[in-house]
C-alpha positions in Angstrom: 41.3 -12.9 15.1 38.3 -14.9 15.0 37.2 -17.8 17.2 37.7 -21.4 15.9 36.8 -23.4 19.1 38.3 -24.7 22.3 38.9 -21.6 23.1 41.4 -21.4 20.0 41.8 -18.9 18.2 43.3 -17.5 14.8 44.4 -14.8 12.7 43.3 -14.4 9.2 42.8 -12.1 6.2 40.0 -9.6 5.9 38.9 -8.9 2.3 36.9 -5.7 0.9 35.7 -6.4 -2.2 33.6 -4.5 -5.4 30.0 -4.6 -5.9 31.4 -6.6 -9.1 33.5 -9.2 -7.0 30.5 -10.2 -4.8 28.0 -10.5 -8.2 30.8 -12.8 -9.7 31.1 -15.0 -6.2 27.2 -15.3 -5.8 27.0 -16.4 -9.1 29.7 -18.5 -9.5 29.0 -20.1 -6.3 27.5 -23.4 -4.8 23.3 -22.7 -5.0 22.8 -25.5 -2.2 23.9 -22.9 0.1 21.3 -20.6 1.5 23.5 -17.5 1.0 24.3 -18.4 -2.4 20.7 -19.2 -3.2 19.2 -15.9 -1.9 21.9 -13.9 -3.9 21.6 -15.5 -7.2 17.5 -15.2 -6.9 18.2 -11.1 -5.9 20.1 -10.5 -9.0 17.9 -12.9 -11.4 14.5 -10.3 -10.5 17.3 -7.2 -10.6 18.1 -8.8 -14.1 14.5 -9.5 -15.0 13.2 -5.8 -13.8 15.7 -3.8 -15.9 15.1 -6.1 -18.8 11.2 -5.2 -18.4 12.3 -1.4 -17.7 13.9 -1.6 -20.8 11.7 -3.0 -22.9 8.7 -0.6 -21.4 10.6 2.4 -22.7 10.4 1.5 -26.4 6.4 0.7 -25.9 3.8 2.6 -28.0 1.4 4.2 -26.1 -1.0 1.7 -26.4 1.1 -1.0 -24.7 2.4 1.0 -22.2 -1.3 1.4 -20.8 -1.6 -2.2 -21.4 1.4 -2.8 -18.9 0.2 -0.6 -16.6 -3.1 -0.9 -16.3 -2.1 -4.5 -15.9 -0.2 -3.4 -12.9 -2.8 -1.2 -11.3 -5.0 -4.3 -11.1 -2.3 -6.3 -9.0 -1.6 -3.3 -6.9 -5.8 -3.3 -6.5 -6.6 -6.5 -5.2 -3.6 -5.9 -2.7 -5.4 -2.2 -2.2 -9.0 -4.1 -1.6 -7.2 -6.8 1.0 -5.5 -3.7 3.0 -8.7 -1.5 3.2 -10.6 -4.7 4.3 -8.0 -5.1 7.1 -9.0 -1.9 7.9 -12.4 -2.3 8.1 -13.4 -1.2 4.6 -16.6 -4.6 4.0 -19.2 -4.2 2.3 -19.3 -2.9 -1.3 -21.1 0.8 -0.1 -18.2 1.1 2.0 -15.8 0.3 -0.2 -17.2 2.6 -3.2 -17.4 5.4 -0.7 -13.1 4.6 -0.2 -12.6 4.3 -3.6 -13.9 7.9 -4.4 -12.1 9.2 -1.5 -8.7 8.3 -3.3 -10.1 9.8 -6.6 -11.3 12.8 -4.9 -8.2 13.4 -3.7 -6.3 13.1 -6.8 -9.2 14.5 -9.1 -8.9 18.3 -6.9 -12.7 16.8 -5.2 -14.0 15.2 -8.5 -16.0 12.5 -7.8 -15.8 9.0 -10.0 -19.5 10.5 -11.5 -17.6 13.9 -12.0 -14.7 12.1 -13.8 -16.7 9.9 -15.7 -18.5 13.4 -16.9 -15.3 15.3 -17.0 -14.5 12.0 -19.7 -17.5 12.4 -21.7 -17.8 8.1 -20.3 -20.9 6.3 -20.2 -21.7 4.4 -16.7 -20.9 1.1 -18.2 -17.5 2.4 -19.0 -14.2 2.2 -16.0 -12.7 5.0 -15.9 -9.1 3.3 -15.8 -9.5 1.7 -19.1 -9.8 5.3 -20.5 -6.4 7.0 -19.5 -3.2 7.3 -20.9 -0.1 6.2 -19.7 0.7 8.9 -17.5 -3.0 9.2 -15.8 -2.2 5.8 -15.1 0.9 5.8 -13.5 -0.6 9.2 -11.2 -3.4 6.3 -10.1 -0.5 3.6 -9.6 0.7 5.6 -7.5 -2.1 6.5 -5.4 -3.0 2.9 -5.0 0.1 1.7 -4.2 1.2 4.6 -1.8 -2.3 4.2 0.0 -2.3 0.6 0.4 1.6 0.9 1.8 0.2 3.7 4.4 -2.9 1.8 5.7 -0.5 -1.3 6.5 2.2 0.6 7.7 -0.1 2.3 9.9 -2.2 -0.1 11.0 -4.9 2.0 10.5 -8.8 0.5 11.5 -11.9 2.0 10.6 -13.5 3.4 7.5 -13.8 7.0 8.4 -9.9 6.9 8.8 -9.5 4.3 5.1 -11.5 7.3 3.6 -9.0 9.5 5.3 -6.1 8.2 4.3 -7.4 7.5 0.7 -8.1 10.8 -0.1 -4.6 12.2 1.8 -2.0 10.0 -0.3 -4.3 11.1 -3.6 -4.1 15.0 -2.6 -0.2 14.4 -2.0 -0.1 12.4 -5.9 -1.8 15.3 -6.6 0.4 18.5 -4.7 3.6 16.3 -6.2 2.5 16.8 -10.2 1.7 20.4 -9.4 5.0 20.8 -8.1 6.5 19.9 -10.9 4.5 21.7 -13.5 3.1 18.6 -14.5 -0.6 18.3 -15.9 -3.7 17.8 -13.5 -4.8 14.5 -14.1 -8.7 15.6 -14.7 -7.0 17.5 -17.6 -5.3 14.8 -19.4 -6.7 13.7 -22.6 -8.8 10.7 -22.8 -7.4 8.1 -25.0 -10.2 7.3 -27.9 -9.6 3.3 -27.7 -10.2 1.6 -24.1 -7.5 -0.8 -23.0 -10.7 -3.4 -23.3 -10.4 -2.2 -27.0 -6.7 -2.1 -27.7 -6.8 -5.7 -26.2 -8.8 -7.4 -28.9 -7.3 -5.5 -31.2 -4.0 -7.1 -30.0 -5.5 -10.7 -29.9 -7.4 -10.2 -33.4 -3.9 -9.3 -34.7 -2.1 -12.5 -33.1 -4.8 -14.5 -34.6 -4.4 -13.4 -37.9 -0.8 -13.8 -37.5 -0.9 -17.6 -36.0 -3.3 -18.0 -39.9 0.0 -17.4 -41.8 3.0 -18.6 -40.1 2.3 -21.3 -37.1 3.8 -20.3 -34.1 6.6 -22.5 -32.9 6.9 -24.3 -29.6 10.3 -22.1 -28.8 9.3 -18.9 -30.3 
């Protein structure tokens, strides 16, 4: 029974339907409605996600880096915003936070000790020289740690370092537990992303010289 007004009330159906049934009603239904709205933008980024999922898994290894490395620079500027939050200003501070995390994850090795471990001149960032699974180990730490310092409200720089250096030891604990190789021991990819990039570009170039590209392509 449910309550129509004026202290009236009526009896009517109760329906249970499929995951399917409720995609086909969103998506069939009348956007002006907020309900309607919010579901049809939910299962156009589900859409859009497994389309990119998809597409990621039949990436060289090259492009994969590409992707992610483009990732780990979103997830680092939101990184930078949470450790200032916390207290993390000036740039000593927040080079002392970002070794923390790498510490962590690196079993201690400093970003001078992975740069050596790399055989990398000082010029060079480190993440421009790992492969797709070193990346996705630091995509992890970054996004874990910028989760916990918001989640946590946590204030301070001592207890950023902290918690840098705990969610990289835990990246870290979670690939030895699965047999997985440390990331210090990965091999070094011999093109940087900077490279592989204007290799990419150089390439489209070359391409636009023979066949135009079209406004719809």
């Amino acid at each position: 029974m449910v309550d129509i007004g004026s202290n009236t009330k009526r009896r009517v159906k109760d329906y249970e339907l499929t995951r399917y049934a409720c995609y086909l009603i969103v998506q069939n239904g009348d956007p002006r409605k907020e309900v309607i709205a919010l579901g049809q933008t939910y299962f156009a980024i589900q859409t859009y996600r497994q389309e990119i999922a998809d597409r990621f898994n039949h990436l060289d290894e090259n492009n994969k880096r590409l992707v992610i490395r483009g990732d780990i620079k979103q997830w680092n500027q939101l990184l930078a915003e949470a450790a200032h939050d916390a207290g993390v200003i000036t740039n000593e501070e927040f080079a002392i936070f970002q070794n923390a995390g790498y510490m962590g994850l690196y079993g201690g090795l400093t970003v001078e000790g992975i740069h050596n471990k790399k055989g990398l001149a000082i010029r060079d960032k480190i993440l421009d020289y790992m492969g797709s699974e070193e990346l996705i180990a630091n995509l992890f730490r970054i996004s874990q740690t910028e989760s916990k310092l918001k989640r946590e409200n946590t204030q301070g720089t001592s207890a950023a370092n902290q918690t840098h250096f705990i969610v990289g030891r835990e990246v870290r604990a979670a690939i030895e537990r699965v047999g997985g190789t440390m990331p210090e021991d990965l091999p070094t990819p011999d093109k940087s992303i900077s490279q592989v990039e204007r290799e990419q570009l150089a390439a489209l170039k070359e391409k636009a010289k023979k066949k135009p590209l079209m406004l719809d392509e």
